[in-house]
Residue, then its C-alpha position, 0 to 999 in steps of 0.5 A: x500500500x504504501x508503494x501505491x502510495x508514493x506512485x500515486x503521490x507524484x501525479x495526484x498530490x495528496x496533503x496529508x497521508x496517515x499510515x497505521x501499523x505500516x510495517x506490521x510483519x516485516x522488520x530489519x532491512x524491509x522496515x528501514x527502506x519503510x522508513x527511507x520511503x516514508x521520509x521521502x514521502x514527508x518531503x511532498x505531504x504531511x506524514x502521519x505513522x504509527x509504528x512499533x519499530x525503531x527503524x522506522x522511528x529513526x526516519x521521523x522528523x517529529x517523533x511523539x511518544x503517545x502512552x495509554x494509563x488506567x486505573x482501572x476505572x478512568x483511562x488517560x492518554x498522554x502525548x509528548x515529544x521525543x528528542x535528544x536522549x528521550x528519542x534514544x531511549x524510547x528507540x532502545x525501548x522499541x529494539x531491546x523492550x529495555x530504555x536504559x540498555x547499553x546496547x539498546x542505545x547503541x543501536x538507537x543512535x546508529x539508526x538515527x544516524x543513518x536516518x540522519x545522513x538519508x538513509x544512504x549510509x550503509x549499516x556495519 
């Protein structure tokens, strides 16, 4: 759906796309390529993208973090904006289910750097 997407986009410009679970079931190097291909998206449209996967996050040039609370009778949702060590943390959390973990990190900040220099940096 998404190459549709971009085929489509060049011909009939749309404003705003809203994509949810986009990169449900793939992973590794198909879900970076997601990612690259939603950021050049975002260079024509606006880009709205649910995701759970970090090489995916690592393309967004707005990354909010949106979190669901309970207590069981009221339900609360919240959103905030991740930047700097936050986005890293929270792209550590979707690679490794841990925040703080060394390698976790690592690999978050690889991936947004790779993002950063558009994706053409190859991964070693």
């Amino acid at each position: 759906m998404l190459a549709i997407e971009v085929v489509i986009n060049a011909t009939d410009p749309v404003a705003t796309f809203v994509f949810d679970e986009v990169d449900a079931g793939v992973g590794g190097a198909a879900a970076i390529e997601i990612g690259r291909r939603l950021a050049r998206l975002a260079e024509t449209a606006q880009v709205i993208v649910v995701t759970h996967l970090a090489q995916v996050a690592a393309f967004a040039g707005n990354h909010l973090s949106v979190v669901k609370d309970s207590d069981g009778s009221v339900t609360e949702s919240s959103v905030r904006q991740l930047t700097g060590d936050d986005r890293a943390a929270e792209m550590a959390r979707l690679l490794s289910g841990l925040p703080d973990s060394v390698s976790g990190l690592e690999h978050a900040r690889e991936l947004m750097n790779l993002a950063s220099a558009g994706g053409s940096t190859k991964i070693r």
